[in-house]
FIZA-309826 format. One record per atom (N, C-alpha, C, O): residue in one letter; atom name; x, y, z. Coordinates in steps of 0.02 Angstrom, whole numbers, padded with zeros to 5 digits, m for minus. Atoms other than C-alpha are relative to their C-alpha. Example, Ala and Ser with C-alpha at 12.3 -4.5 7.8 and 13.67 -1.06 7.14 Angstrom:
// FIZA-309826
+--------+-------+--------+--------+--------+
! residu ! atome !     px !     py !     pz !
+--------+-------+--------+--------+--------+
!      A !     N !  00045 ! m00059 !  00000 !
!      A !    CA !  00615 ! m00225 !  00390 !
!      A !     C !  00045 !  00060 !  00000 !
!      A !     O !  00097 !  00059 !  00033 !
!      S !     N ! m00042 ! m00059 ! m00003 !
!      S !    CA !  00684 ! m00053 !  00357 !
!      S !     C ! m00039 !  00055 !  00037 !
!      S !     O ! m00014 !  00110 !  00045 !
+--------+-------+--------+--------+--------+
// end
This chain:
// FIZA-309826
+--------+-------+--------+--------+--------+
! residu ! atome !     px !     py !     pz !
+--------+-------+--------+--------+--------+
!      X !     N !  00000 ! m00015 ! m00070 !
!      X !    CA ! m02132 ! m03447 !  00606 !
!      X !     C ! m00016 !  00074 !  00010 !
!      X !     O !  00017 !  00114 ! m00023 !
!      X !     N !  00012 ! m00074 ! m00023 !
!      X !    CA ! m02207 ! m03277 !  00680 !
!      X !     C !  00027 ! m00007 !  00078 !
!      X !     O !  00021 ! m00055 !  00116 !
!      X !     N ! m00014 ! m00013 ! m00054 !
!      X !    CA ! m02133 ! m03202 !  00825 !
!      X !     C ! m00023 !  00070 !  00033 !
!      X !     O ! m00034 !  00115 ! m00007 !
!      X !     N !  00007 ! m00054 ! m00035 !
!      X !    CA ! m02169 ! m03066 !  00953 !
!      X !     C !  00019 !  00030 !  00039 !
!      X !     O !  00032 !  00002 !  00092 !
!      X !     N ! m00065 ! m00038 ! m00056 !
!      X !    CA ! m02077 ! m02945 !  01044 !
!      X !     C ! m00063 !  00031 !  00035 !
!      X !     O ! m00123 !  00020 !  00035 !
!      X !     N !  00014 ! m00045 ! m00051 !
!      X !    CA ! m02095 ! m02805 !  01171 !
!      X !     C ! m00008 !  00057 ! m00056 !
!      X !     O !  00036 !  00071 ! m00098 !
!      X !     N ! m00007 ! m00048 !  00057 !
!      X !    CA ! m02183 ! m02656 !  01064 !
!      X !     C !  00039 !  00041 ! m00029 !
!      X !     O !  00065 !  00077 !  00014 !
!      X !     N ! m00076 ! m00050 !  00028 !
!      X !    CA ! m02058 ! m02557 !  00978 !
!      X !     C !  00072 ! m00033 !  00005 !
!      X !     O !  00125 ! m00001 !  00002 !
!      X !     N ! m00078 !  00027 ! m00025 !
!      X !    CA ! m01912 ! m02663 !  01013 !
!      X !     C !  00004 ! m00027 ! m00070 !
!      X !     O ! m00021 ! m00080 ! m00090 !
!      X !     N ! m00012 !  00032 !  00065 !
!      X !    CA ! m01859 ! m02672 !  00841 !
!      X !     C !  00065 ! m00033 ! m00013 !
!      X !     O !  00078 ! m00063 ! m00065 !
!      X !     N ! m00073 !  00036 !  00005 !
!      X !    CA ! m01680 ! m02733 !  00874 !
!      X !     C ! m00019 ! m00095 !  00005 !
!      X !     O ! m00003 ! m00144 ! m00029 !
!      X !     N ! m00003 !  00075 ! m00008 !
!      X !    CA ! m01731 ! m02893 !  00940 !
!      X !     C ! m00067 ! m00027 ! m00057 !
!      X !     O ! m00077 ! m00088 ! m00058 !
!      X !     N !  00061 !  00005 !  00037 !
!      X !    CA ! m01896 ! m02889 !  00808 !
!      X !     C !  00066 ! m00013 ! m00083 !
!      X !     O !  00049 ! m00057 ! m00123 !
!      X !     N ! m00022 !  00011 !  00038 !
!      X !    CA ! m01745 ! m02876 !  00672 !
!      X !     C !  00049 ! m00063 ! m00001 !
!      X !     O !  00077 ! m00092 ! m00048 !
!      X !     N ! m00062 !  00079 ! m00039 !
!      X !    CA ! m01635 ! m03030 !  00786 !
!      X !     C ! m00043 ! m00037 ! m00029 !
!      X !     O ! m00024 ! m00063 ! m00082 !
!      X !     N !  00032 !  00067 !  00043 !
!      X !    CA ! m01793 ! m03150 !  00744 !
!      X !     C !  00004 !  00001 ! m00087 !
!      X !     O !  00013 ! m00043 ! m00129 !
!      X !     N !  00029 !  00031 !  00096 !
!      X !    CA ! m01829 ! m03102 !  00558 !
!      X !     C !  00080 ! m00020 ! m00024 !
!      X !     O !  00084 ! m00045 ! m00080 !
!      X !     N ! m00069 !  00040 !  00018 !
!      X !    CA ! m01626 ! m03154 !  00549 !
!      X !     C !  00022 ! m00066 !  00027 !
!      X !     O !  00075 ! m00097 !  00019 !
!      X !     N !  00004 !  00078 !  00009 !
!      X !    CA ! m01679 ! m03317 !  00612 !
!      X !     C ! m00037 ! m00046 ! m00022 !
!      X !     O ! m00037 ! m00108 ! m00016 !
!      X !     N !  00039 !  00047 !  00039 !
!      X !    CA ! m01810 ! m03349 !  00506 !
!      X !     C ! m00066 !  00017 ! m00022 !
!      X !     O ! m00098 !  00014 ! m00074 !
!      X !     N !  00063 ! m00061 ! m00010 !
!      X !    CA ! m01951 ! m03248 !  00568 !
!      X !     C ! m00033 ! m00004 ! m00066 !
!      X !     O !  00008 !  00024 ! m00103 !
!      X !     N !  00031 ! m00027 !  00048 !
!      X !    CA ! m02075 ! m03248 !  00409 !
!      X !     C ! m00040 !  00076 !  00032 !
!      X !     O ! m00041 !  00126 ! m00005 !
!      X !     N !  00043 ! m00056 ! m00039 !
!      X !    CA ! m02183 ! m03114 !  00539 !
!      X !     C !  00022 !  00017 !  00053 !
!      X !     O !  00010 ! m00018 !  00102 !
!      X !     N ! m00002 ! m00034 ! m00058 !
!      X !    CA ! m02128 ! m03016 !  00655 !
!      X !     C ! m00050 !  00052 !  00028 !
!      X !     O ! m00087 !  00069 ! m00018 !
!      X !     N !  00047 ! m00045 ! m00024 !
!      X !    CA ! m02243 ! m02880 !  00776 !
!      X !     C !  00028 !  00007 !  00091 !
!      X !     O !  00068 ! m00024 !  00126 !
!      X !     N ! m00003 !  00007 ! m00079 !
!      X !    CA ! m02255 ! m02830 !  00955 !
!      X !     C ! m00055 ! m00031 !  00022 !
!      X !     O ! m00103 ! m00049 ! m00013 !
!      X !     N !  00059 !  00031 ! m00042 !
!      X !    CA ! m02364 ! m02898 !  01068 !
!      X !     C ! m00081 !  00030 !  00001 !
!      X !     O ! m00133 !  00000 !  00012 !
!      X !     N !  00049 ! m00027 ! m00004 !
!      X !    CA ! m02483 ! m02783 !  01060 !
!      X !     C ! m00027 !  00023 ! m00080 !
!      X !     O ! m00048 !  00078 ! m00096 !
!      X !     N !  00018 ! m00009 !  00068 !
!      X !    CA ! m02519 ! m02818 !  00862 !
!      X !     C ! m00020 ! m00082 ! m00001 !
!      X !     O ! m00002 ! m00128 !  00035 !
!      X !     N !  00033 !  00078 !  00005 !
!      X !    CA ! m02624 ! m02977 !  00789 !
!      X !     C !  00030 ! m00018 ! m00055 !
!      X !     O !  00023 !  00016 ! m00107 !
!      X !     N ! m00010 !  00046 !  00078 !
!      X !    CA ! m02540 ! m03105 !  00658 !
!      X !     C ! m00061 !  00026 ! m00049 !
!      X !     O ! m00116 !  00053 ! m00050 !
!      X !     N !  00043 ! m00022 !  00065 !
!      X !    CA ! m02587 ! m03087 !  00502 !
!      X !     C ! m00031 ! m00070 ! m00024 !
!      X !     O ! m00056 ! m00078 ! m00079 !
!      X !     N !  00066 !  00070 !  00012 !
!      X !    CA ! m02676 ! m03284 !  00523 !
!      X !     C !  00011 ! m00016 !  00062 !
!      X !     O !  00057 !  00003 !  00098 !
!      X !     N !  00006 !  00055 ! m00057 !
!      X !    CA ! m02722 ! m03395 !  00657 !
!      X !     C !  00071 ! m00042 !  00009 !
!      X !     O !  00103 ! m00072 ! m00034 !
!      X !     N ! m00052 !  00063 ! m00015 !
!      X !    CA ! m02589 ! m03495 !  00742 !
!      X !     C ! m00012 ! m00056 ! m00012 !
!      X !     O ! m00070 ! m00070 ! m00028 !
!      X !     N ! m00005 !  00068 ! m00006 !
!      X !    CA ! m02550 ! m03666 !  00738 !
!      X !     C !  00001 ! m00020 !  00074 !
!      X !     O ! m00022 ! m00072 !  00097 !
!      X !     N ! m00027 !  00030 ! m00069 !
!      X !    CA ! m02495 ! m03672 !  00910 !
!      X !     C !  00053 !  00070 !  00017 !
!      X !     O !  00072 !  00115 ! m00020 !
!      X !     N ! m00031 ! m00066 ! m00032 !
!      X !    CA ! m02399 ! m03549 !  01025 !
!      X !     C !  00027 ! m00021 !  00062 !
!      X !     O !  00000 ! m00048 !  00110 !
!      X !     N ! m00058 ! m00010 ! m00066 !
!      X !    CA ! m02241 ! m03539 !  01138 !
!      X !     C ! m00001 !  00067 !  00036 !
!      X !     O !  00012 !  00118 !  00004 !
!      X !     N !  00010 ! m00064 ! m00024 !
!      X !    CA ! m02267 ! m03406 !  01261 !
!      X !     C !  00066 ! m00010 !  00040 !
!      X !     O !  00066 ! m00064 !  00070 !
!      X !     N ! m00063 !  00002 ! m00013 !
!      X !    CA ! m02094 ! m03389 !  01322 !
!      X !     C !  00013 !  00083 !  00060 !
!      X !     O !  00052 !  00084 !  00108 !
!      X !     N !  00012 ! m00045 ! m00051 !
!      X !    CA ! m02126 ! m03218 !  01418 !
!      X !     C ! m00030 !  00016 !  00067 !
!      X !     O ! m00092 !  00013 !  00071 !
!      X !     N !  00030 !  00018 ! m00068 !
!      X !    CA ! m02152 ! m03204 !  01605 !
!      X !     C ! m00036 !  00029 !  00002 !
!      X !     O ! m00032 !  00062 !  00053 !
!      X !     N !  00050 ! m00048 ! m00019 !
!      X !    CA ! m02303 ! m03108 !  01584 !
!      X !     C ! m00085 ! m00029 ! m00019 !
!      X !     O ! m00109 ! m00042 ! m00074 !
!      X !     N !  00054 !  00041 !  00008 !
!      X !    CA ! m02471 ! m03182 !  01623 !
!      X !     C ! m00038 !  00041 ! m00044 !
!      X !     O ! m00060 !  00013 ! m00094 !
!      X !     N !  00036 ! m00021 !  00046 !
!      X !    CA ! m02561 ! m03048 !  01542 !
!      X !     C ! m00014 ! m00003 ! m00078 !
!      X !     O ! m00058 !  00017 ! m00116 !
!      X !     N ! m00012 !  00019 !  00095 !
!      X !    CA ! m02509 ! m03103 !  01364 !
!      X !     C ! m00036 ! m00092 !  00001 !
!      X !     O ! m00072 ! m00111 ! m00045 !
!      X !     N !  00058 !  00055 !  00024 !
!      X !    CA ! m02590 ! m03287 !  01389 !
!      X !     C ! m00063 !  00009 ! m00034 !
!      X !     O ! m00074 ! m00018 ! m00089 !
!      X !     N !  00055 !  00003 !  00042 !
!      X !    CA ! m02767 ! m03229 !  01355 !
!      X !     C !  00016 !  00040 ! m00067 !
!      X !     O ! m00035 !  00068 ! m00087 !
!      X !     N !  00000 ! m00044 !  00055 !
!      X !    CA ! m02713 ! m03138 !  01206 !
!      X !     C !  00050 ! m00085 ! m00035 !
!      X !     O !  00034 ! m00123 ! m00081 !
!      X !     N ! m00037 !  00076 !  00038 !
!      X !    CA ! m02595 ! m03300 !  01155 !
!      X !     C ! m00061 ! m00039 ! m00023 !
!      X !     O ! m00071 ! m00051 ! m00083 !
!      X !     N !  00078 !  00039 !  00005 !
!      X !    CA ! m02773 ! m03396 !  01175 !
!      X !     C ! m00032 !  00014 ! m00054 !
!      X !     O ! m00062 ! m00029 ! m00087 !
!      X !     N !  00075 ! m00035 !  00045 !
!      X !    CA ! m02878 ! m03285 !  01060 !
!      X !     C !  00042 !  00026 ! m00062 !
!      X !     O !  00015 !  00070 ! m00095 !
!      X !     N ! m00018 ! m00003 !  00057 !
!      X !    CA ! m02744 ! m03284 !  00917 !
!      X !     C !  00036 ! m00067 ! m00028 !
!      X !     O !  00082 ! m00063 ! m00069 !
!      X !     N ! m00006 !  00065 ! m00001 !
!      X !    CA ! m02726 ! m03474 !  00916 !
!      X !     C ! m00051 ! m00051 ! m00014 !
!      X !     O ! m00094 ! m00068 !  00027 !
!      X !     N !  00042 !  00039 !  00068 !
!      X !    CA ! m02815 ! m03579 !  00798 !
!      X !     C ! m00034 ! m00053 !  00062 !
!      X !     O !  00008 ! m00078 !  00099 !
!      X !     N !  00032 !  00024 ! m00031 !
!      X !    CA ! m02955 ! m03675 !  00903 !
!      X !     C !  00019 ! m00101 !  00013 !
!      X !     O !  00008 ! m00137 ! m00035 !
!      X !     N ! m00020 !  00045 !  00000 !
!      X !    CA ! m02896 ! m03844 !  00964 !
!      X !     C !  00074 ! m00025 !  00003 !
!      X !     O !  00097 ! m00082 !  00012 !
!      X !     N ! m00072 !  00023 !  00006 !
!      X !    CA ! m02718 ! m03820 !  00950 !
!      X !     C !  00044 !  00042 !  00083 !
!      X !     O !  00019 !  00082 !  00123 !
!      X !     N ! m00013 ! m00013 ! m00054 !
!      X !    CA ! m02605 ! m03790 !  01086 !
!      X !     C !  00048 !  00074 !  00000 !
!      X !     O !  00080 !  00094 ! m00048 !
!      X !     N ! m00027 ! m00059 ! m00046 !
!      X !    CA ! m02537 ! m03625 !  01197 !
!      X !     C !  00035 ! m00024 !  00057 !
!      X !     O !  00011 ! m00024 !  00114 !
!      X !     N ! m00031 ! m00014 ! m00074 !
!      X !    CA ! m02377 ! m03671 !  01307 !
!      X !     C !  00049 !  00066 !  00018 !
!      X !     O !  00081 !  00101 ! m00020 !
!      X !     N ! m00010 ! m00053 ! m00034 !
!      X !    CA ! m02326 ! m03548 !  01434 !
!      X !     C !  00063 ! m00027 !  00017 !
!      X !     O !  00063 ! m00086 !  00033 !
!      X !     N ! m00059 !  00034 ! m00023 !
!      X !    CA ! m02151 ! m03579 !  01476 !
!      X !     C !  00044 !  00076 !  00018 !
!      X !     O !  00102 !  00087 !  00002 !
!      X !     N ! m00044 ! m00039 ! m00023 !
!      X !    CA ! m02111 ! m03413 !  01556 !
!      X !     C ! m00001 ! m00002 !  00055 !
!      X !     O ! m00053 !  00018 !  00082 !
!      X !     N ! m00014 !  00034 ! m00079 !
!      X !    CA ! m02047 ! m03470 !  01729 !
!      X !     C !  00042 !  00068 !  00023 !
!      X !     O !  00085 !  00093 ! m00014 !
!      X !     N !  00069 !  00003 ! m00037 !
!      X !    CA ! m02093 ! m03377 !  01859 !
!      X !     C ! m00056 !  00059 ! m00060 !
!      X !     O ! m00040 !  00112 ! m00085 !
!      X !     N !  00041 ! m00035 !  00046 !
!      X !    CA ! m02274 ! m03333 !  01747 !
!      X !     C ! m00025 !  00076 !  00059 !
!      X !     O ! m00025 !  00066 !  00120 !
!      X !     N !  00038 ! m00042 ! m00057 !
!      X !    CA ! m02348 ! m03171 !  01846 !
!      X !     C ! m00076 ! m00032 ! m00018 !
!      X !     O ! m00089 ! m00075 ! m00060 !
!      X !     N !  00057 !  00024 ! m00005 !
!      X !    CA ! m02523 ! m03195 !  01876 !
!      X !     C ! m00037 !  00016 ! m00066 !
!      X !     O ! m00020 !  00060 ! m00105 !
!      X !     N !  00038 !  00017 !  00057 !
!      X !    CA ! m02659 ! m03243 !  01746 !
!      X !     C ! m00056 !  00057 !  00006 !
!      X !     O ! m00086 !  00045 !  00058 !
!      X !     N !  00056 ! m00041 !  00004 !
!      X !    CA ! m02795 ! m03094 !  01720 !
!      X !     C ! m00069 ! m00040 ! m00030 !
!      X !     O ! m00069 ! m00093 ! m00060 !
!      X !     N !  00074 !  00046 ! m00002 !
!      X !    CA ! m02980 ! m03150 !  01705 !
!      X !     C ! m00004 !  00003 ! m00073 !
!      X !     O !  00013 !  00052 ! m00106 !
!      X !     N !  00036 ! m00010 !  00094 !
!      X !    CA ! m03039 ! m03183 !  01518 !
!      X !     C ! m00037 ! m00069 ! m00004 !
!      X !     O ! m00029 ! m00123 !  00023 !
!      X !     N !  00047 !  00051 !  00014 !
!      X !    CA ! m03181 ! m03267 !  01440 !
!      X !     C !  00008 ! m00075 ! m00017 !
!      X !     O !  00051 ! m00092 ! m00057 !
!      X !     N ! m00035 !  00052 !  00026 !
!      X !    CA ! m03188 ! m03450 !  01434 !
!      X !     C ! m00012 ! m00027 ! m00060 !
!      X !     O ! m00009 ! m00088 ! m00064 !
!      X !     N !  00016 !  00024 !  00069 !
!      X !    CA ! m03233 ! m03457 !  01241 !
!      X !     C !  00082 !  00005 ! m00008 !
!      X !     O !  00099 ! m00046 ! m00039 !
!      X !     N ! m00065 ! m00003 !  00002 !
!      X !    CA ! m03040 ! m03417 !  01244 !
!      X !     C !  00042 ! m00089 ! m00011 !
!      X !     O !  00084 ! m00110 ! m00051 !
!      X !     N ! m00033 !  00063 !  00002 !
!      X !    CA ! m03005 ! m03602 !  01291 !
!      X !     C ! m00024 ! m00033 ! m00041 !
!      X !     O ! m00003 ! m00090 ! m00051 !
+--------+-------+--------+--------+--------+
// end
């Protein structure tokens, strides 16, 4: 399992790798492979297209941060 925090937030970056975390990073760093699939759990629309474009083609991206803010424009090779 890889997870992603808020950049620098290494407290809660050291909370996941003590639940299992093989990868931890902030948001604003790329896995070190393609996803399988991706829980976006953060209310911030701007992290979908970036969820999209580090997610293995065909597999799924849910968004489950209720309320999402709005979605910023990105290419649709993304989907």
């Amino acid at each position: 399992m890889y997870a992603f925090t808020r950049p620098g937030d290494t407290a809660t970056q050291d909370f996941a790798r003590s639940l299992g975390a093989t990868w931890v990073g902030g948001s604003d760093e790329a896995p070190p492979a393609e996803l399988g699939g991706t829980v976006l759990l953060a209310p911030v629309g701007a992290l979908v297209p970036t969820a999209l474009a580090v997610t293995r083609k065909g597999r799924c991206v849910v968004c489950g941060g209720i309320p999402m803010g709005n979605l910023p424009g990105f290419p649709y090779r993304l989907l």
